[in-house]
C-alpha positions as CSV (number, residue, x, y, z in Angstrom):
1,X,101.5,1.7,-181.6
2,X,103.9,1.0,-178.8
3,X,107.1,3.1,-178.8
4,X,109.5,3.5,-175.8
5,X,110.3,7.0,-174.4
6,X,114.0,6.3,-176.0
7,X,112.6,6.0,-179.6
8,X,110.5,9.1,-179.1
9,X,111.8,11.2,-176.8
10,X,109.7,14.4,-175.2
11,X,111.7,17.6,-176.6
12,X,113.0,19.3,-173.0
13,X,113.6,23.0,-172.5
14,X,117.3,24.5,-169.9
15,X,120.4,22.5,-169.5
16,X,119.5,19.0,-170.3
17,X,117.3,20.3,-173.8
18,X,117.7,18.0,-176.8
19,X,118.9,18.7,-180.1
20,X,115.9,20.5,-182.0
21,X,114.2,17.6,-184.6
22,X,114.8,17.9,-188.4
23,X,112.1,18.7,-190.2
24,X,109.5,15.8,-190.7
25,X,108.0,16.9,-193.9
26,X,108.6,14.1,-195.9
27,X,110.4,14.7,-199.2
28,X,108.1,14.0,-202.2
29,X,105.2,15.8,-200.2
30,X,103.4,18.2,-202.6
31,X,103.4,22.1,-200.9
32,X,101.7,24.5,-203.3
33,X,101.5,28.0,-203.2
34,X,97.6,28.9,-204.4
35,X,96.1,32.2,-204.6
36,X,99.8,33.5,-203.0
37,X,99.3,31.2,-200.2
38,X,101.4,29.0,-198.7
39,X,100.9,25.9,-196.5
40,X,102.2,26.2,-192.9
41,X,103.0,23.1,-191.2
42,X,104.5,23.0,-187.3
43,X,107.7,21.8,-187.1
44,X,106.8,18.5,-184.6
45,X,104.3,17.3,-187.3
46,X,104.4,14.8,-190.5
47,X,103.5,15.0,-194.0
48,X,104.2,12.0,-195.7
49,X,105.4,11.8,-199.7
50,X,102.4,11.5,-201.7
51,X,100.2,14.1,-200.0
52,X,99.4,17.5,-201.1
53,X,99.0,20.5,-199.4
54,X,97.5,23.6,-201.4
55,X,96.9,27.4,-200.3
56,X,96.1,28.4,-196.9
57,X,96.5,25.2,-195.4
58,X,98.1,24.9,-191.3
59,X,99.0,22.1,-190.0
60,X,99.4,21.9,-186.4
61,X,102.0,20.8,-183.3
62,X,102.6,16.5,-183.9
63,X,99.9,16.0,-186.4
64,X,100.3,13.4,-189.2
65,X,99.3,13.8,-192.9
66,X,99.2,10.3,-194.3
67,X,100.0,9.6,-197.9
68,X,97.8,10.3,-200.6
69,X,95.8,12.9,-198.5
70,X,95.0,16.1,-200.2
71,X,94.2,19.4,-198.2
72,X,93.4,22.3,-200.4
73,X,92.3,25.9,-199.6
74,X,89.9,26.6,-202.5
75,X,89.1,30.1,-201.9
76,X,88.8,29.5,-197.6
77,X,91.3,28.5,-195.0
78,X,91.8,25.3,-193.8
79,X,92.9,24.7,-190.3
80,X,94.1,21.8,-188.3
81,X,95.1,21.2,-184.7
82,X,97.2,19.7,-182.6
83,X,97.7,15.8,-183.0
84,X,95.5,15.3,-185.4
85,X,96.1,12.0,-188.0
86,X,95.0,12.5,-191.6
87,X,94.7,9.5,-193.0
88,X,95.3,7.7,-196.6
89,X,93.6,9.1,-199.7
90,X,91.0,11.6,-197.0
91,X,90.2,14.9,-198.8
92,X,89.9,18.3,-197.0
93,X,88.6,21.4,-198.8
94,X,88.3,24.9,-198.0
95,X,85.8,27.0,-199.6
96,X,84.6,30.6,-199.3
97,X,82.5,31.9,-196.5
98,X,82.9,28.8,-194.4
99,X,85.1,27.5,-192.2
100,X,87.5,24.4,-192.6
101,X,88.8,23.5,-188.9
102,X,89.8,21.0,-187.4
103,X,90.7,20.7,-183.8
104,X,93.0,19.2,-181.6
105,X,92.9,15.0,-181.1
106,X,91.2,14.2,-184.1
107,X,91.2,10.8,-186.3
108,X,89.9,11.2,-189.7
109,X,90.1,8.0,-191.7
110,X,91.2,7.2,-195.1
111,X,89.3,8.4,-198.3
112,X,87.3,10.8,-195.9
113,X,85.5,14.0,-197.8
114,X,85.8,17.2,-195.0
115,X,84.5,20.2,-197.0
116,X,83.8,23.7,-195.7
117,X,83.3,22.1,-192.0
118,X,84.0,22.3,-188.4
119,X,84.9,19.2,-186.6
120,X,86.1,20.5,-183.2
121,X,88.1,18.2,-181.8
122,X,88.4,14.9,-179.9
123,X,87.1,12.7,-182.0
124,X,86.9,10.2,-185.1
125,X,85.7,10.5,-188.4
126,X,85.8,7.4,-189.6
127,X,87.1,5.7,-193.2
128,X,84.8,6.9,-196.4
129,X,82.4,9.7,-194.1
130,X,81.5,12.9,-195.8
131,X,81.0,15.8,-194.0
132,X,79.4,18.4,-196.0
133,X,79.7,22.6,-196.5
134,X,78.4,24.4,-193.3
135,X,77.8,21.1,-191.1
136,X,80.0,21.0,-187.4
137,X,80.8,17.9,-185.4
138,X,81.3,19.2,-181.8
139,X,83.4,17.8,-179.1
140,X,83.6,14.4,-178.4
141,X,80.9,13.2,-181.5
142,X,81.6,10.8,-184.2
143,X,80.7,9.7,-187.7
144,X,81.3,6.3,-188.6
145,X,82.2,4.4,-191.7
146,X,80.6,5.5,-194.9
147,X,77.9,8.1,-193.1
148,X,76.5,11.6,-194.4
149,X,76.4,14.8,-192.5
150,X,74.6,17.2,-194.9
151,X,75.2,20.8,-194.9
152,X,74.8,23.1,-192.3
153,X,74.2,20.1,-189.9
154,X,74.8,20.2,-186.3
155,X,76.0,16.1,-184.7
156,X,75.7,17.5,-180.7
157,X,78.5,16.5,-178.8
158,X,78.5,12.4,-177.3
159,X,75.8,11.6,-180.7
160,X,77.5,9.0,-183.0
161,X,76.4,8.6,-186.6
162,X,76.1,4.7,-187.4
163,X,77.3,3.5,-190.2
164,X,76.2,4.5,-193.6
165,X,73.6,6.7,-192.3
166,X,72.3,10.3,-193.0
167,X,72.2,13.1,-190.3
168,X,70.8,16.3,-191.4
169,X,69.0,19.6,-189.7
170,X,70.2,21.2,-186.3
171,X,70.4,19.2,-184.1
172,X,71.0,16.1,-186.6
173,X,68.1,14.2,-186.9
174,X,69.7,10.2,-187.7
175,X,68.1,8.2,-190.7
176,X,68.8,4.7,-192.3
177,X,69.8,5.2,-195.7
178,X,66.9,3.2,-196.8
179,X,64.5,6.0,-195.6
180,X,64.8,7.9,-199.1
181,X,61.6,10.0,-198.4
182,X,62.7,11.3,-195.1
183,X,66.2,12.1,-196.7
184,X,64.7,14.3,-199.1
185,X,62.4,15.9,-196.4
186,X,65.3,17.0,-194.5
187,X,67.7,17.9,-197.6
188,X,64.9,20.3,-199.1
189,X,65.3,23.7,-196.0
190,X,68.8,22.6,-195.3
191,X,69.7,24.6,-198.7
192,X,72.1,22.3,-200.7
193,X,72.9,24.8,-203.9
194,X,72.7,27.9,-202.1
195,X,75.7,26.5,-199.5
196,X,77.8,24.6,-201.8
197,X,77.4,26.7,-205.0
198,X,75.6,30.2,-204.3
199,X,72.7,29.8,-206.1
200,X,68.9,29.3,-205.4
201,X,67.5,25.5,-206.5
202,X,65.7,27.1,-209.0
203,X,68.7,28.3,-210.7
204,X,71.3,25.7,-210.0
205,X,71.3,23.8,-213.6
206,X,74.0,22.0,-213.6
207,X,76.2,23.3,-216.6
208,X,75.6,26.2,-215.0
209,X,77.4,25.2,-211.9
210,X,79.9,22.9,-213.4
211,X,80.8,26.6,-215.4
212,X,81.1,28.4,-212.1
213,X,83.2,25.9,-210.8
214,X,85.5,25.5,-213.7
215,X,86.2,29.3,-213.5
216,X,87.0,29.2,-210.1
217,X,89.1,26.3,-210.2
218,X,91.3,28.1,-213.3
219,X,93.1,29.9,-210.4
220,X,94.9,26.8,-210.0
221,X,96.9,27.7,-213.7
222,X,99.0,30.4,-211.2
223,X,100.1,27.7,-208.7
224,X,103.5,26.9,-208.2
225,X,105.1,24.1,-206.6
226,X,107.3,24.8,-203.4
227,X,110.8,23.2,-203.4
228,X,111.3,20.1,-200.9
229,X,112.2,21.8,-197.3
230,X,111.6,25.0,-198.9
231,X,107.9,25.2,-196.2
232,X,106.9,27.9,-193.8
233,X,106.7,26.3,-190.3
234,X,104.2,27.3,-188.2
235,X,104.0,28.3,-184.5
236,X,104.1,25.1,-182.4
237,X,102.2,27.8,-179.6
């Protein structure tokens, strides 16, 4: 996008300082207090109408929130940097006992799954990847359209995940997603139920964790829905 310095202007500081922005949250954007959290946004970034923001949620200095998106702290903070675009439709979940961060200079593209992961910053997750509980991205990697990183995965920085392909174990170890056998091979000690739902395999039925889940999720019945420009800022620092 090419913009002149006139049409967005870089906020000064002593005599010559511009008039301080209006808020950019976009009216229609959905900011819920869960678990007496609030979401924090700075006051430089964008959250369009359309997009929910639930819990413990901060969004940082000139990021975008596209609309659609849906960041929710479910139980665990969720964190993102500085100039950061969130694109249409992406989900971003935080979830006890692991960390939801993202850092600064980071594209995630629409209808991306981020849950309970670290992606650290200068890079692109790209439209439909999922990214599972436990797994981190570092600097400068990517995951391209459609891939999976599995839990507690580690992509090493400058690795790319090609598109529609698996990466599992630390490091990642890449696989075509015809390769079912070695899948499963690397699924089985990366620990699937005991990351995601608590549980050993051997005692992961699944009423029992769609139960477990259900109860957790009930929390929501407190929620309440924060009044347009009625949001905490926070720190542009």
């Amino acid at each position: 996008m090419d913009v002149s310095a006139d049409e967005y202007p870089v906020w000064k500081t002593g005599a010559d300082e511009y008039p301080p922005p209006l808020r950019v949250v976009g009216p229609g954007a959905v900011f819920v207090e869960h678990r007496h959290r609030s979401p924090r946004v700075a006051e430089s970034a964008y959250i369009a109408p359309t997009a929910v923001l639930a819990g413990d949620v901060t969004v940082g200095p000139h990021s975008r929130v596209l609309f659609g998106a849906v960041i929710t702290a479910e139980g665990g903070s969720v964190e993102i940097g500085a100039n950061c675009v969130i694109m249409e439709n992406a989900v971003i979940r935080g979830v006890p006992n692991q960390d939801m961060r993202i850092g600064d200079n980071v594209l995630v593209g629409p209808h991306t799954h981020l849950t309970g992961c670290v992606i650290e910053g200068d890079t692109r997750i790209a439209t439909g990847a999922v990214v599972f509980n436990g797994a981190r991205i570092e600097t400068g990697a990517e995951v391209e359209f459609h891939a999976v990183v599995y839990v507690n995965t580690v992509v090493p920085a400058g690795m790319a995940v090609p598109m529609s392909w698996f990466a599992g174990g630390q490091p990642a170890e890449l696989v075509p997603p015809d390769d079912w056998g070695r899948i499963r091979a690397i699924m089985g000690p990366l620990d699937y139920p005991g990351t995601v739902f608590g549980m050993g395999a051997r005692e992961a039925p699944m009423p029992d964790v769609a139960r477990r889940y259900a109860r957790g999720l009930a929390l929501h019945h407190n929620d309440r829905i924060i009044p347009d420009y009625g949001h905490t800022p926070s720190s542009e620092d």
